[in-house]
N, C-alpha and C positions, 0 to 999 in steps of 0.2 A: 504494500500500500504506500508506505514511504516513495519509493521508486519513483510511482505514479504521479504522487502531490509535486516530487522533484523533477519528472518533465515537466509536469502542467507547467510549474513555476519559468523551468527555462525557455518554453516555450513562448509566457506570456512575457518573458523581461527583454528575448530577440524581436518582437513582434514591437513591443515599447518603443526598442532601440531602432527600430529601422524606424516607425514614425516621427520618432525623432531625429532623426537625419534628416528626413525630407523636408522639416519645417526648416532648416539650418543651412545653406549651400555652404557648401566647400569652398572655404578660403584661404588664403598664406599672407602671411603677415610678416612683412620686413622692419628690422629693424635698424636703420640705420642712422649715420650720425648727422647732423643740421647741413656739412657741407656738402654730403654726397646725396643731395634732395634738389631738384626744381620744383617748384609748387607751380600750379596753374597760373594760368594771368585771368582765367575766365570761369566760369561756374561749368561751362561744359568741355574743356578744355582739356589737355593732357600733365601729367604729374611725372617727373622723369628721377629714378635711381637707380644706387649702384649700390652693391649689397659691400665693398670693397673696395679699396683704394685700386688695385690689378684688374676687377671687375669692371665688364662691358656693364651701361649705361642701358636701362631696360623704360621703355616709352607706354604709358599705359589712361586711359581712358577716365577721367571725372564726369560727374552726372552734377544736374543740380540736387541729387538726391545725395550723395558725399556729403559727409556729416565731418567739421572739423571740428577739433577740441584740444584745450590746454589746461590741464590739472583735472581732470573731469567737467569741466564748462565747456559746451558748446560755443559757438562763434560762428560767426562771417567766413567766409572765405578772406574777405579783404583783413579784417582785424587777425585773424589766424597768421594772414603773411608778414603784419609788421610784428609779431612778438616773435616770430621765424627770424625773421631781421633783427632784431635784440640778441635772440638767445647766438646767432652767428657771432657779435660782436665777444660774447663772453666769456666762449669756449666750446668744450665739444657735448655736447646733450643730443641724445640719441629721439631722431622720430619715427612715430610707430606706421607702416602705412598698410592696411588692410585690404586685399585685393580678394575679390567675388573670383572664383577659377572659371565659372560655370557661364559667368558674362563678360568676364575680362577687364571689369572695370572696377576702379577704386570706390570703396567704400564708406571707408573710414582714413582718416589720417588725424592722429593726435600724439600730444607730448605731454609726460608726467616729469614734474623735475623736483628736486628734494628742497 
């Protein structure tokens, strides 16, 4: 009987997980540092990095729906690129930039810094 309640169980937890995959696309998340980053100039524009100083430069898609943030506060696109412009000034602080695999377009792009 045991057995039994231990498929049902695994049965219903793979069945959870795959639902829950479909609600989530598959993304990759770079994290690079302020200099190896262009930001858009435009809401629907393109966001260019390099995962590495020897790293080829990889060109990829914003929507107006890219969502930027700094410390967990959303922003503008425009307010997002002058605190970009700061953090350049001050040293090296790493930005997160979040790519959809499934559309090929940026997501997310944000910075936590301590």
């Amino acid at each position: 009987m045991d057995m039994i309640k231990t498929a049902i169980f695994s049965l219903l937890l793979m069945m959870s997980a795959a639902a829950f995959a479909d609600n989530y696309p598959p993304t990759r998340t770079y994290e690079v540092l302020v200099r190896e980053v262009r930001l858009p100039t435009a809401e629907n524009g393109t966001i260019t990095v390099r995962e590495c100083r020897r790293c080829d430069y990889e060109t990829h898609r914003v929507t107006a729906r890219t969502v930027y943030a700094f410390n967990g506060k959303t922003m503008s696109l425009e307010d997002f690129r002058e605190v970009v412009e700061n953090l350049r000034l001050e040293g090296h602080h790493a930005v997160n930039v979040r790519r959809d695999i499934e559309t090929d377009t940026i997501s997310k792009v944000f910075i936590y810094t301590q």
